[in-house]
C-alpha positions in Angstrom: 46.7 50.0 181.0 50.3 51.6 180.0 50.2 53.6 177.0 53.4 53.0 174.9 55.9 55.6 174.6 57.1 57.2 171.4 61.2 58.1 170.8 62.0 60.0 168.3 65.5 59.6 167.4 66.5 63.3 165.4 69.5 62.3 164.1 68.9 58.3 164.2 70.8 57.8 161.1 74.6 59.1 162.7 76.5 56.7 165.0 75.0 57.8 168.3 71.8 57.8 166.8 71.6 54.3 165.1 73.7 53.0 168.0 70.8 54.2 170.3 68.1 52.7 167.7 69.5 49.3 167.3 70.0 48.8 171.4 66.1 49.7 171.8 65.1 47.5 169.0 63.5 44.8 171.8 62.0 47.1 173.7 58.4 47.8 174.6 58.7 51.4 173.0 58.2 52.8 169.7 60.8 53.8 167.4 60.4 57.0 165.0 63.4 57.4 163.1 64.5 61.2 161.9 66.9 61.9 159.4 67.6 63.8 156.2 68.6 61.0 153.9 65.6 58.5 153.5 67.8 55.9 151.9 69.9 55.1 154.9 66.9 55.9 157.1 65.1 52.9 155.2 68.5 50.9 155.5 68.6 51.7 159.5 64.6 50.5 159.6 65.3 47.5 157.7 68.6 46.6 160.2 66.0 47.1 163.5 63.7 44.5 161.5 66.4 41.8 161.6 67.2 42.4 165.2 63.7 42.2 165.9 61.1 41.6 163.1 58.4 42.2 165.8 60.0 46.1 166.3 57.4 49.0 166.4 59.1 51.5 164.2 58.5 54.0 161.5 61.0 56.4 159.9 60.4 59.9 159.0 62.5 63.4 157.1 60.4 65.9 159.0 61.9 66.9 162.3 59.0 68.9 163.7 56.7 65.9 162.6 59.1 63.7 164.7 58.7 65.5 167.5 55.1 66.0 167.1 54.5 62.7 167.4 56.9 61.8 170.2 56.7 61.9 173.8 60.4 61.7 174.1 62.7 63.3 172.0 66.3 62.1 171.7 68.5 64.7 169.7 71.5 62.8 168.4 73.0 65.4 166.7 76.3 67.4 166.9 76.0 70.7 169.2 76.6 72.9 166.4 73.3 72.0 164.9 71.3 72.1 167.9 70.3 75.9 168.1 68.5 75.8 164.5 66.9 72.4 165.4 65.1 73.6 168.4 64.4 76.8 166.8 62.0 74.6 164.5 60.3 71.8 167.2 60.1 74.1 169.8 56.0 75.1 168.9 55.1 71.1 169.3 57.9 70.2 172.3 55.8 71.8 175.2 55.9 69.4 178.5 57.8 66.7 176.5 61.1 65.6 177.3 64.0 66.5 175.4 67.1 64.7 175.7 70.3 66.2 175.0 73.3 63.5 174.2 75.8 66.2 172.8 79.1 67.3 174.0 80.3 70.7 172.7 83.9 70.1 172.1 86.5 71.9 170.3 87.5 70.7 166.4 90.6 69.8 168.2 89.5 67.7 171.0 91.4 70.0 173.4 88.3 71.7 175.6 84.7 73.1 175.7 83.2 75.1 173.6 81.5 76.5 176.4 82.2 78.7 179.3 82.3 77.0 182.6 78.9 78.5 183.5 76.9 77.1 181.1 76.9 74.0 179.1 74.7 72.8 175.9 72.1 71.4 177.7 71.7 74.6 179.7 71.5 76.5 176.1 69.2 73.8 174.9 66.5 74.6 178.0 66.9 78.2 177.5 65.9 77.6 173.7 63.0 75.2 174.7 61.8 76.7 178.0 58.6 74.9 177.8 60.3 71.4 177.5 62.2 69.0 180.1 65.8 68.8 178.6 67.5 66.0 180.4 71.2 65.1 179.6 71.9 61.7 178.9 74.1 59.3 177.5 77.0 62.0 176.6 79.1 60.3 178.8 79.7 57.1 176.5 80.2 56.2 172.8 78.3 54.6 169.9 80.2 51.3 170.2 79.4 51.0 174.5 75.4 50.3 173.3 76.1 47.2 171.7 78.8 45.9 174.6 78.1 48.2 177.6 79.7 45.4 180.2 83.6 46.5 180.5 85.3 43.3 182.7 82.5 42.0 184.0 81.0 46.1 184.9 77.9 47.6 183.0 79.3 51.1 182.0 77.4 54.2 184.2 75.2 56.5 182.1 74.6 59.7 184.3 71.5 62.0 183.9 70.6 65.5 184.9 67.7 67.2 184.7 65.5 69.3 186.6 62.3 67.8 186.2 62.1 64.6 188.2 59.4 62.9 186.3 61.8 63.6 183.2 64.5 62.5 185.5 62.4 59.2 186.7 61.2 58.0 182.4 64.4 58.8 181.1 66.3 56.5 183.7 64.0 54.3 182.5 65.2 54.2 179.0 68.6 54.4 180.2 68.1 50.7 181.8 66.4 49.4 178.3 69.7 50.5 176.5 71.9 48.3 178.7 73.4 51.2 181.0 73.5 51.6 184.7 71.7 55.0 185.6 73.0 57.3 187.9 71.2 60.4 188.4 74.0 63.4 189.1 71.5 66.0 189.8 69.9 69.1 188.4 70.9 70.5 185.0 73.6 72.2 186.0 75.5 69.1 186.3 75.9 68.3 182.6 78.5 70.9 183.0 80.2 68.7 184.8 79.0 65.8 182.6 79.9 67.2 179.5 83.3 67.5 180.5 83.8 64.0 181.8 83.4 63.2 178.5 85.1 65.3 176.7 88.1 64.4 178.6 87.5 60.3 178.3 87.9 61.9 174.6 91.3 63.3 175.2 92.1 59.8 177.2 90.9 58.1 174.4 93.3 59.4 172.0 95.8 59.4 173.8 95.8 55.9 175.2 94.0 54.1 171.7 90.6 53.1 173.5 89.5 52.7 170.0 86.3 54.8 171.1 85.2 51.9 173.2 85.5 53.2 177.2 83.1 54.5 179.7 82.8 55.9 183.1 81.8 53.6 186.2 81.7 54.4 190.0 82.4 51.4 191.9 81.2 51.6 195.5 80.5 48.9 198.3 
């Protein structure tokens, strides 16, 4: 008998977050909501309700208690704030998997924060060393959950990670959101991955994509 899985969504009322939220309102897992403001947390619950009024969710201000409770934790939250976040869920995040959605760019959309050695999901496993940190949907916006199909192509969402397990239920979740998986390798390669995205950024600006584009490798 499957045990259903938990996702904690720290940051579930921002775009990412609640875009995440609503797209796995239908699906077999449970939903624990994290935020600071527990009006718009209640507002966010009651939208999952009318998309699904069967929906397993619960919302909740306590980030550690999130994550407590969790067996997957999604932290939709800007880079800058991830350092003091795991700093507090790190005692209760051991063997769990930890998924890192955020792109370190500059204020100015013009580059990484980072060196090209590193990148934030690196700094997020160094700071949780006893967790699975797998990157994942970085590479897309809020608005590609609700309409991931582009001319008749689902959008890509790549994954790294260097526990394959991690690697295996987070492509999983990946599919329940809508997105195509494609696994790019260990987590070295959100280097690579962060910067895909911070260039579609660039792109998007540029060329008025109206934060609605994503990546897709078409193959025979």
């Amino acid at each position: 008998m499957n045990t259903k899985q938990t996702i904690a969504i720290v940051g579930a009322t921002g775009q990412m977050g609640s875009a995440l939220a609503k797209s796995l309102a239908g699906s077999s897992y449970r939903l624990l909501l994290m935020g600071t403001n527990q009006a718009k947390l209640q507002d966010l619950y009651h939208q999952l309700k009318k998309i699904n009024q069967e929906v397993d969710s619960d919302w909740i201000l306590c980030p550690v208690d999130a994550s407590w409770e969790a067996d997957i934790i999604v932290l939709a939250v800007p880079y800058s704030a991830e350092k003091d976040l795991a700093a507090k869920i790190a005692p209760v995040t051991t063997g769990k998997i930890v998924i890192s959605i955020s792109n370190p760019i500059t204020p100015d959309f013009q580059g990484s924060l980072l060196p090209e050695h590193t990148s934030a999901a690196e700094e997020l496993q160094a700071l949780l060393p006893y967790s699975k940190v797998v990157k994942a949907f970085n590479t897309t916006f809020a608005a590609n959950f609700g309409q991931p199909v582009f001319s008749n192509h689902v959008a890509d969402c790549f994954l790294a990670g260097d526990d394959e397990a991690a690697l295996s239920q987070t492509e999983a979740l990946v599919k329940e959101v809508g997105f195509r998986p494609v696994i790019a390798g260990n987590l070295s390669k959100s280097r690579t991955l962060e910067n895909m995205q911070i260039l579609l950024m660039q792109l998007g600006i540029k060329n008025h994509y109206n934060w609605h584009a994503g990546w897709k490798i078409l193959h025979n």
